[in-house]
C-alpha positions as CSV (number, residue, x, y, z in Angstrom):
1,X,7.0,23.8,5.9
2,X,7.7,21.3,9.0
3,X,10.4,19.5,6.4
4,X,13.8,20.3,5.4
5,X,13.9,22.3,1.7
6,X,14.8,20.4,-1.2
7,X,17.3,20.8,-3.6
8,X,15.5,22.7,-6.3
9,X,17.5,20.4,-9.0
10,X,14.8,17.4,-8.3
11,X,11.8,19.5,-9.6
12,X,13.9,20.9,-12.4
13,X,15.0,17.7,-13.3
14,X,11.8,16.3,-13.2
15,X,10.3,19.0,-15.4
16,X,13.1,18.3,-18.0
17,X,12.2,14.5,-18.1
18,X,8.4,15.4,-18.0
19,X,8.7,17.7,-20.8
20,X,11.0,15.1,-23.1
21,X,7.8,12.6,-23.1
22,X,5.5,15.5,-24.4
23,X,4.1,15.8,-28.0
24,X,5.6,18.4,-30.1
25,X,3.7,21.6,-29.6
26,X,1.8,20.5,-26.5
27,X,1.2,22.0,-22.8
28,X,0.5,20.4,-20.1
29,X,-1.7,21.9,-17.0
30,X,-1.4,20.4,-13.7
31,X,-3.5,21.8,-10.1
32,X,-3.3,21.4,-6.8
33,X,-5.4,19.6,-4.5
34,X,-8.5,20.8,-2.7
35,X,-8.3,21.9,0.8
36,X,-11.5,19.1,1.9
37,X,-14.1,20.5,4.0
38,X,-15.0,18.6,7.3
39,X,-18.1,19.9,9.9
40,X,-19.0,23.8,9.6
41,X,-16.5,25.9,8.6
42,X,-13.6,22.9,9.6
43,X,-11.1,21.7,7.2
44,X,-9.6,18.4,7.0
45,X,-5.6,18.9,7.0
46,X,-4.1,19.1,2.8
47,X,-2.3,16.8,1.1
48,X,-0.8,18.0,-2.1
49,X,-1.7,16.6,-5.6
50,X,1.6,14.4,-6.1
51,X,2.1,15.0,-9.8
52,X,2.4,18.8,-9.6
53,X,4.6,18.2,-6.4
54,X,7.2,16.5,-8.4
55,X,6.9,18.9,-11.1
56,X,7.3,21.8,-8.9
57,X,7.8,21.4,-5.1
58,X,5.2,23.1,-4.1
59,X,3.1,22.3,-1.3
60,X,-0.2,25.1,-1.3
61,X,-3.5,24.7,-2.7
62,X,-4.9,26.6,-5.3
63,X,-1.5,26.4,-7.3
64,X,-1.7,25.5,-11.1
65,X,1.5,24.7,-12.7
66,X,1.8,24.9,-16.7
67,X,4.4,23.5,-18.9
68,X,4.4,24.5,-22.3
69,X,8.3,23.4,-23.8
70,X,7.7,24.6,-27.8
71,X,6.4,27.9,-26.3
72,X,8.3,31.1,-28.4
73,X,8.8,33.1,-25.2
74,X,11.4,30.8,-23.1
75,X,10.0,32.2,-19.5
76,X,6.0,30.6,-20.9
77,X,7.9,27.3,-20.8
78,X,7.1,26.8,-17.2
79,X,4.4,28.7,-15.3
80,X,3.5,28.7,-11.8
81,X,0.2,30.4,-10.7
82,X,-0.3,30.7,-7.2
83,X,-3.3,32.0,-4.6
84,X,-2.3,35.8,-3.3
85,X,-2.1,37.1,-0.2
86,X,-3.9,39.9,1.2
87,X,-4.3,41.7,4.3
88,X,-7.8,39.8,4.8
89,X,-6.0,36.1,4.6
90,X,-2.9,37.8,6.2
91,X,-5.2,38.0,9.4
92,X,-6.4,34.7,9.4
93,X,-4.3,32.2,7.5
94,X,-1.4,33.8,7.5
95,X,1.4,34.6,4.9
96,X,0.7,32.1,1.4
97,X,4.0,31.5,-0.6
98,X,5.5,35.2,-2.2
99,X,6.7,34.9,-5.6
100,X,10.0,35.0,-4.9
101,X,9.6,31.4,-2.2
102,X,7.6,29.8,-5.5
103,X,10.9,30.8,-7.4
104,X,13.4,29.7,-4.8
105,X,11.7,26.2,-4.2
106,X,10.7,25.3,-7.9
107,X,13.1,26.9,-9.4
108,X,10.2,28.8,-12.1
109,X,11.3,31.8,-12.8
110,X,7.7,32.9,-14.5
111,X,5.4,33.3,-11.2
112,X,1.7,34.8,-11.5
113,X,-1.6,34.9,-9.5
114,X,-3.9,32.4,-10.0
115,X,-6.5,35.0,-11.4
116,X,-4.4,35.2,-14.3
117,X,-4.4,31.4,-15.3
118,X,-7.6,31.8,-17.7
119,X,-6.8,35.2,-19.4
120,X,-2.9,33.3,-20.2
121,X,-3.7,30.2,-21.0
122,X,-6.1,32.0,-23.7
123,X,-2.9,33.0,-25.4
124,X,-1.0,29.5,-25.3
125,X,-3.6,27.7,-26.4
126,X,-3.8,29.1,-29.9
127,X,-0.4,27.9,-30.3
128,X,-0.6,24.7,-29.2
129,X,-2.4,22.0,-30.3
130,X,-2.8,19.2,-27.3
131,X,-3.4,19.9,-23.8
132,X,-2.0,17.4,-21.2
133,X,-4.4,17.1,-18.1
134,X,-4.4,15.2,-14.7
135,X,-6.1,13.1,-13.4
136,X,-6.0,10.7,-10.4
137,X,-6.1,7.5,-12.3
138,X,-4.1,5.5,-9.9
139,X,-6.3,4.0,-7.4
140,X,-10.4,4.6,-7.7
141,X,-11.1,3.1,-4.6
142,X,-11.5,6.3,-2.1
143,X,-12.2,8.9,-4.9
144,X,-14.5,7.5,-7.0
145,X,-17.2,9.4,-6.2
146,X,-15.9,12.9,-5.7
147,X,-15.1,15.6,-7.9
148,X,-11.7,17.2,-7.6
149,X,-10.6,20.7,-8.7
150,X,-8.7,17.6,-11.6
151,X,-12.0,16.7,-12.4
152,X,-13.3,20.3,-13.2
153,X,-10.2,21.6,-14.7
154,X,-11.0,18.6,-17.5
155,X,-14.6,19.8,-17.9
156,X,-13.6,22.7,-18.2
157,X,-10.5,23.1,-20.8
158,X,-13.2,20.5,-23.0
159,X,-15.9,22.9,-22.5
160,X,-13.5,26.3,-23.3
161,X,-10.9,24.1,-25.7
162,X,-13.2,21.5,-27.2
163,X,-11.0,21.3,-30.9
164,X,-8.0,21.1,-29.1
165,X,-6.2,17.0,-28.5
166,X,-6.1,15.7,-25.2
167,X,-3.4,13.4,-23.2
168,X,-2.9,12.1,-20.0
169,X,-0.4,13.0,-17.5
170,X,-0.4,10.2,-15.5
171,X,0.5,8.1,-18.8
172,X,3.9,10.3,-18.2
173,X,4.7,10.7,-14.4
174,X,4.1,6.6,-13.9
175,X,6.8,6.1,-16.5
176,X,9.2,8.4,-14.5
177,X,8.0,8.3,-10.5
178,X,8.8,4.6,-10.1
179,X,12.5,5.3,-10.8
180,X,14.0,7.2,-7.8
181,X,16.7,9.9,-7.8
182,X,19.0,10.3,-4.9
183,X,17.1,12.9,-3.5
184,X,14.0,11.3,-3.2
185,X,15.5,8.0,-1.6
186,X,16.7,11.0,0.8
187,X,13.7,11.6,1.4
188,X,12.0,8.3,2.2
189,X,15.3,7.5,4.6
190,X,14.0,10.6,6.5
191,X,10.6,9.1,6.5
192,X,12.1,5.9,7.5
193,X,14.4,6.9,10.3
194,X,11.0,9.2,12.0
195,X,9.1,5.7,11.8
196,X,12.2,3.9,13.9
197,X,11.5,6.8,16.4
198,X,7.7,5.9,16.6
199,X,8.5,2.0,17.1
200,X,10.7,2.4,19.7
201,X,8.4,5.0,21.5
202,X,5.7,1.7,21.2
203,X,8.5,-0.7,23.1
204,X,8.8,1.8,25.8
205,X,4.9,1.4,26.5
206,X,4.1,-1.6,25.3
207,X,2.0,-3.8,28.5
208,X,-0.9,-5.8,29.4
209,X,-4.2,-3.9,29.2
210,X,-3.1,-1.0,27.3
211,X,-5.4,0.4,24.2
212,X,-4.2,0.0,21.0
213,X,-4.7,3.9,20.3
214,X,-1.8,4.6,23.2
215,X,0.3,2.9,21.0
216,X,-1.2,4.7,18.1
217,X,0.1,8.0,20.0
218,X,3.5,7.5,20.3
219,X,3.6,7.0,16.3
220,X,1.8,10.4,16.0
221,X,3.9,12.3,19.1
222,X,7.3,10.7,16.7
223,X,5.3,12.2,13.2
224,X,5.0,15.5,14.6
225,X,8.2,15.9,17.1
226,X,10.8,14.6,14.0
227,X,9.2,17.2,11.3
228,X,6.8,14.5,9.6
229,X,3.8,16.0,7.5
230,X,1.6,13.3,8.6
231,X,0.8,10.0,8.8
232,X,1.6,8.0,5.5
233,X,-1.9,6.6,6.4
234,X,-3.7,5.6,9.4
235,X,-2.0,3.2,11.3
236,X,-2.7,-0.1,12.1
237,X,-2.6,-1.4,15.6
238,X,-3.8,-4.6,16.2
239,X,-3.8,-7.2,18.9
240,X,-5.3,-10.4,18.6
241,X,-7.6,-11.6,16.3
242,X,-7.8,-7.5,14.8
243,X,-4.8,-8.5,13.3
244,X,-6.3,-11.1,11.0
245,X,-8.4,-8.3,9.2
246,X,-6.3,-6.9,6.9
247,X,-7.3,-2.9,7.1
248,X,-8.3,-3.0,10.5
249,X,-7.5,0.9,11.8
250,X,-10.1,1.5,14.4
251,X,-7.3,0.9,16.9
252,X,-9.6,1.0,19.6
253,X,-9.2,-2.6,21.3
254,X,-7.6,-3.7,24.7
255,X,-3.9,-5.5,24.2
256,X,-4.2,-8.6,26.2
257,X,-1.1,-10.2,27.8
258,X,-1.2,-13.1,26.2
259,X,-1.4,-11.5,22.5
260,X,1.0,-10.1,19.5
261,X,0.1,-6.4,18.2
262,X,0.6,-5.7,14.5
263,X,1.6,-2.4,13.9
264,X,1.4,-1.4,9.8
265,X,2.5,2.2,9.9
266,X,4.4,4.7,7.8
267,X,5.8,8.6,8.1
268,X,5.2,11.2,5.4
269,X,7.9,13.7,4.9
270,X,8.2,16.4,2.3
271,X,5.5,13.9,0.8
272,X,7.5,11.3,0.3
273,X,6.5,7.7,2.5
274,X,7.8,5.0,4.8
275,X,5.6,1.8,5.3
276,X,6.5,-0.9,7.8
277,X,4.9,-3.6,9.5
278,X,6.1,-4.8,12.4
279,X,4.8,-7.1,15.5
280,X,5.4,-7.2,18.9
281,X,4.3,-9.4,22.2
282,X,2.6,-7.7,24.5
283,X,3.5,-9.1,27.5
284,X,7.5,-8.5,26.4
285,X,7.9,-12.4,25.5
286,X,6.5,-13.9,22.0
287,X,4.7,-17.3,23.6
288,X,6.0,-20.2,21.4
289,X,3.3,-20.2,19.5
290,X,3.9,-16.6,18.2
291,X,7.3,-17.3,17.9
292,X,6.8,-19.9,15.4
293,X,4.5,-17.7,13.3
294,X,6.6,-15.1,14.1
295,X,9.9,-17.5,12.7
296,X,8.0,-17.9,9.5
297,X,6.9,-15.2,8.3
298,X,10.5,-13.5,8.9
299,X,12.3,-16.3,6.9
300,X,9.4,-15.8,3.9
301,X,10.4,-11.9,4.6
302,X,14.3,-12.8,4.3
303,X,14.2,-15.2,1.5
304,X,11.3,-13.2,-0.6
305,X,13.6,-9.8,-0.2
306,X,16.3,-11.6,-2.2
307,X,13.8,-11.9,-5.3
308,X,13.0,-7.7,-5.4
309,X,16.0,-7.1,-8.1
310,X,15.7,-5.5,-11.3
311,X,14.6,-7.8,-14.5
312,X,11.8,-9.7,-12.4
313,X,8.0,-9.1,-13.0
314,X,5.7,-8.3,-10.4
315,X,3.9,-11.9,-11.0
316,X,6.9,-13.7,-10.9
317,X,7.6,-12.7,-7.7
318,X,4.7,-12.8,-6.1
319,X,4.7,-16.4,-7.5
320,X,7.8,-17.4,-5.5
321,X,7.0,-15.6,-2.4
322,X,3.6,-17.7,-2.4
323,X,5.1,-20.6,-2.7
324,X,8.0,-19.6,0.3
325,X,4.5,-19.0,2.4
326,X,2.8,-22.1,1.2
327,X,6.0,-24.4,2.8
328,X,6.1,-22.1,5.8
329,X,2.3,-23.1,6.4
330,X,3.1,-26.7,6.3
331,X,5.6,-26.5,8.5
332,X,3.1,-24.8,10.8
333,X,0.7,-27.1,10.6
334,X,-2.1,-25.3,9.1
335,X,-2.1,-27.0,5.6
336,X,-0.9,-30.0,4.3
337,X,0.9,-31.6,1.2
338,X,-2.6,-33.4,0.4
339,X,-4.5,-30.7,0.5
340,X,-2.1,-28.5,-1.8
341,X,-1.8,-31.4,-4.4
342,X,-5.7,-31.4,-4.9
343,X,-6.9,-27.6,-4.4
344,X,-8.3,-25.7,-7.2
345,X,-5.4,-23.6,-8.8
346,X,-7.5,-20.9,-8.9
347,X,-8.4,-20.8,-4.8
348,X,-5.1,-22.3,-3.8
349,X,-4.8,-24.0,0.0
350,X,-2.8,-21.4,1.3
351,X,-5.3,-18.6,0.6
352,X,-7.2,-19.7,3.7
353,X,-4.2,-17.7,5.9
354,X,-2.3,-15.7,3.5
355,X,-4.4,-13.4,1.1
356,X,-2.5,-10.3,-0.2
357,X,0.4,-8.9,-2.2
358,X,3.6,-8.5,-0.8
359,X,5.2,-5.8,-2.9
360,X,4.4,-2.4,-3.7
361,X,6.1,1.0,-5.3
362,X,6.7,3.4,-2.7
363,X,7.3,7.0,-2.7
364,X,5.1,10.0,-3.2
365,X,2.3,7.5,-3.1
366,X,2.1,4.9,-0.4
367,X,1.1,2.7,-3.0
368,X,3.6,4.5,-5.8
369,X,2.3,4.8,-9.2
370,X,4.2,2.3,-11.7
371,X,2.5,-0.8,-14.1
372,X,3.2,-4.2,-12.9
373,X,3.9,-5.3,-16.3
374,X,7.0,-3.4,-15.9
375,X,10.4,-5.4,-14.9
376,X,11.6,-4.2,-11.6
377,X,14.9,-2.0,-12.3
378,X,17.7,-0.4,-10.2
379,X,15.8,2.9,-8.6
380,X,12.9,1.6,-7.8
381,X,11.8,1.2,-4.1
382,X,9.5,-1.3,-2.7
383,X,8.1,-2.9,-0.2
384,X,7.8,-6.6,0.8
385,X,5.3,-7.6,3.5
386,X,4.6,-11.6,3.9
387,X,2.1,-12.0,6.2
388,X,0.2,-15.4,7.9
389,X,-3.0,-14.9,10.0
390,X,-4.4,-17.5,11.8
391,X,-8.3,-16.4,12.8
392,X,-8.6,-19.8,15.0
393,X,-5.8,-19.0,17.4
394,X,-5.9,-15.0,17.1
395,X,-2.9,-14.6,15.6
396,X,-1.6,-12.1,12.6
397,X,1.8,-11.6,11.6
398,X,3.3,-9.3,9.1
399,X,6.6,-8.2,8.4
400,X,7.1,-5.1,6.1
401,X,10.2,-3.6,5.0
402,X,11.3,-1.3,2.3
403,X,14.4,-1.8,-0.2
404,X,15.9,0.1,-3.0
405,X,16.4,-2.0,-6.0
406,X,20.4,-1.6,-7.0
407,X,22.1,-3.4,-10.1
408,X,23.4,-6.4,-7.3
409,X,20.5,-6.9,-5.7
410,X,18.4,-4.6,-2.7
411,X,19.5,-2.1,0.0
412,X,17.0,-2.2,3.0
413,X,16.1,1.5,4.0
414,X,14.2,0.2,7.1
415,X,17.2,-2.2,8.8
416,X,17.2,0.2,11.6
417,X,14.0,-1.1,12.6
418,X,14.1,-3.9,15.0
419,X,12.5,-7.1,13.6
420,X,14.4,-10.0,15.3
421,X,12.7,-11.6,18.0
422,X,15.7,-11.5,20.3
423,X,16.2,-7.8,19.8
424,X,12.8,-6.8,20.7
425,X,12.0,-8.9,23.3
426,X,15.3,-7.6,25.1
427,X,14.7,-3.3,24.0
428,X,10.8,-4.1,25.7
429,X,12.5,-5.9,29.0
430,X,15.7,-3.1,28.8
431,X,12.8,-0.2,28.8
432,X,10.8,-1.1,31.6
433,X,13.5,-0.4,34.1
C-alpha cells in the first residue's frame, strides 16, 4: 500500500462496536468492491467498499469479511476470506495479501480463501437466524444503474437462504462512521496536509493563459508524490464563469488574467478524505471586485464555522448560514431588502447566487455517511463551504474547510491552507522570483 499501516486497534474497535448493534444470533457478511472494467482488457483503478474497510482494513478486491458474534467456535466470530495467489497471478499481478498480512492488518485471526466462503457459510447459517447485508444505500446518484458484487451477494443469500431474516448494514455503520476516533482524524490530517502540498504547487504556477488542467496536475503530482491513494474526487478547476456551475470538472478552459480560479479538491489517504475549496487570482492580484466577493464569502465562512458544534441540527445551521449569505449579498449589491421582504419563502432572493449546502460528513466518504436528523456531536468532522456566484460578472467563489467538532466548539484540520487574501496574493508574487 502507498499509505502508512494502521494501527490494527481501529478495525478491532470498530468490529466490537459493529457487533454490539447486531441482533442476537445474527451474522453479518460484507464484500469488497469490484475491480470496474474500462476499454478491452483495461481496468479503471479500485476503490474499496468503505464499510468492510472499517470493519477490517483491508484494501483488495474479492475479500468477504463475516462477523458472526454468538458463533460457538470463538475463531467463526470474525472471518476474512480472501482471493489466492498463484504462480499464474504471481506473473502478472503480482503477490495478493498472504494470510498472515490479512492477520497483521485486521487483526482476524480466522483467514480463508475465498473459494471457501460458500461451503462455510453453509455451516453458520443453520445457526443463525438473520443475515446482515450491504448495500450502497448512501447516495443513488452514480450507482443506480449498476449491479455490484453487493447487489448479487443479496440475490444470492435470498435465493440460497430465503427463510432466513434480513437487516441492513448500513442502518449500523451510519450510526457509528460519523463519530471519528483519533486514528481516523489522523488520517484525514494526512489527507489534509498532501492537499496544502497541491495548493501551494498551484501558487507556484498560477499565470495568465495557463489551462486549468496544469493546475489540475500539480494536485495530482502532490496525490501521488505524498503517498495519497487518489483523488478524493475529480477536482475542480475553474476560472471565470466555470466557476458559477457547481460540478464543473472538465478543467479544460484558458485562465484569463483578469479572472479568479476555483479550485474544489480533496486527497484520499488510507481511504480516508480531505475536501477544500479555495480561490485564487490569476494574474497574482484579486481585482476589487473579487476582493469584495472574495471578503464575503470568507466572513460567511468565519462566522458560519462558529455554528458547526455539537447539539445543532443540520437545518438549523444551514438556516443561519443562509441568512449570513443573504446580508453578505446585500452588501454586494446583488439583492436588496425589497426584494427579500416580498420573495416566495419557498424560492428565497438569495437563491439566484447561492444554491447549495454548506456542510457535510467527511471521512471514508467524501460525502460521509450520517442522517441529518442527527445533532452534530464532538467527533464528527465536517465541512463548511459558503459559496456566491455571480454568472453576470463571471465570478464564483467558494471557501471550504474542514473542522472537527470538540465539546467547545471546532478545530480546523485545514488552517494550514492559505485562504487570506493578503497571504496568497504575497506566496503567488514571493514564487515568481
Amino acid at each position: 500500500m502507498r499509505y502508512d499501516s494502521i494501527p490494527v486497534s481501529l478495525f478491532e474497535n470498530n468490529r466490537k462496536r459493529f457487533a454490539e448493534k447486531m441482533q442476537k444470533n445474527s451474522l453479518a457478511i460484507l464484500t469488497s468492491n469490484d475491480v470496474m472494467p474500462n476499454n478491452a482488457d483495461d481496468v479503471m483503478g479500485f476503490a474499496q467498499n468503505n464499510d468492510l474497510f472499517y470493519l477490517s482494513g483491508i484494501d483488495q478486491d474479492e475479500t468477504i469479511l463475516v462477523l458472526f458474534p454468538d458463533a460457538f467456535k470463538e475463531e467463526n466470530r470474525a472471518i476474512l476470506f480472501v482471493k489466492e495467489s498463484n504462480e499464474h497471478t504471481v506473473i502478472w499481478d503480482g503477490n495478493f495479501l498472504t494470510k498472515e498480512e490479512v492477520t497483521a492488518i485486521s487483526g482476524i485471526k480466522n483467514v480463508k480463501w475465498i473459494h471457501e466462503f460458500e461451503k462455510a457459510l453453509q455451516l453458520f447459517a443453520f445457526e443463525a437466524d438473520t443475515f446482515y447485508l450491504g448495500h450502497n444505500e448512501h447516495i443513488k446518484r452514480v450507482t443506480s444503474e449498476i449491479e455490484t458484487r453487493q447487489d448479487r451477494m443479496i440475490k444470492w443469500c435470498k435465493e440460497k437462504y430465503p427463510l432466513h431474516q434480513y437487516g441492513r448494514v448500513a442502518k449500523i455503520t451510519r450510526e457509528l462512521r460519523p463519530v471519528k476516533s483519533s486514528e481516523e482524524i489522523d488520517l484525514i490530517k494526512k489527507a489534509t496536509a498532501i492537499s496544502v502540498e497541491g495548493f501551494h504547487g498551484m501558487l507556484k504556477s498560477i499565470q495568465p493563459n495557463i489551462k486549468e488542467y496544469e493546475l489540475e496536475a500539480e494536485l495530482a503530482y502532490a496525490t501521488i508524490k505524498n503517498g495519497g491513494t487518489r483523488p478524493a474526487f475529480k477536482p475542480i478547476v475553474a476560472s471565470g464563469k466555470n466557476a458559477c456551475s457547481l460540478h464543473y470538472n472538465s478543467n479544460d478552459g484558458v485562465c484569463r488574467a483578469d479572472e479568479m480560479v476555483l479550485i474544489d479538491f480533496g486527497v484520499c489517504y488510507a481511504n480516508y478524505n480531505s475536501d477544500t475549496t479555495r480561490c485564487i487570482p490569476v494574474n497574482g492580484t484579486f481585482s476589487p471586485r473579487q476582493k469584495e466577493v472574495y471578503e464575503s464569502v470568507l466572513h460567511c465562512l468565519k462566522e458560519g464555522s462558529k455554528l458547526l458544534k455539537p447539539g445543532v441540527l443540520s437545518k438549523d445551521y444551514e438556516l443561519q448560514m443562509a441568512k449570513l449569505i443573504e446580508a453578505e449579498l446585500v452588501k454586494l449589491g446583488l439583492i436588496t431588502v425589497e426584494e427579500i421582504a416580498a420573495q416566495n419563502p419557498d424560492n428565497p432572493a438569495y437563491k439566484k447566487y447561492f444554491m447549495h449546502g454548506t456542510a457535510h460528513h467527511l471521512g471514508l466518504d467524501v460525502h460521509d455517511v450520517g442522517l441529518y436528523s442527527r445533532p452534530f456531536e464532538k467527533g464528527m468532522v465536517l465541512t463548511c463551504e459558503p459559496g456566491i456566484y455571480i454568472r453576470e460578472e463571471g465570478i464564483g467563489c467558494r471557501l471550504e474547510n474542514d473542522y472537527l467538532l470538540t465539546e467547545d466548539g471546532n478545530i480546523n484540520l485545514s488552517e494550514a491552507l492559505p485562504i487570506e487574501i493578503e497571504e496568497i496574493e504575497t506566496l503567488i508574487r514571493n514564487k515568481k522570483h
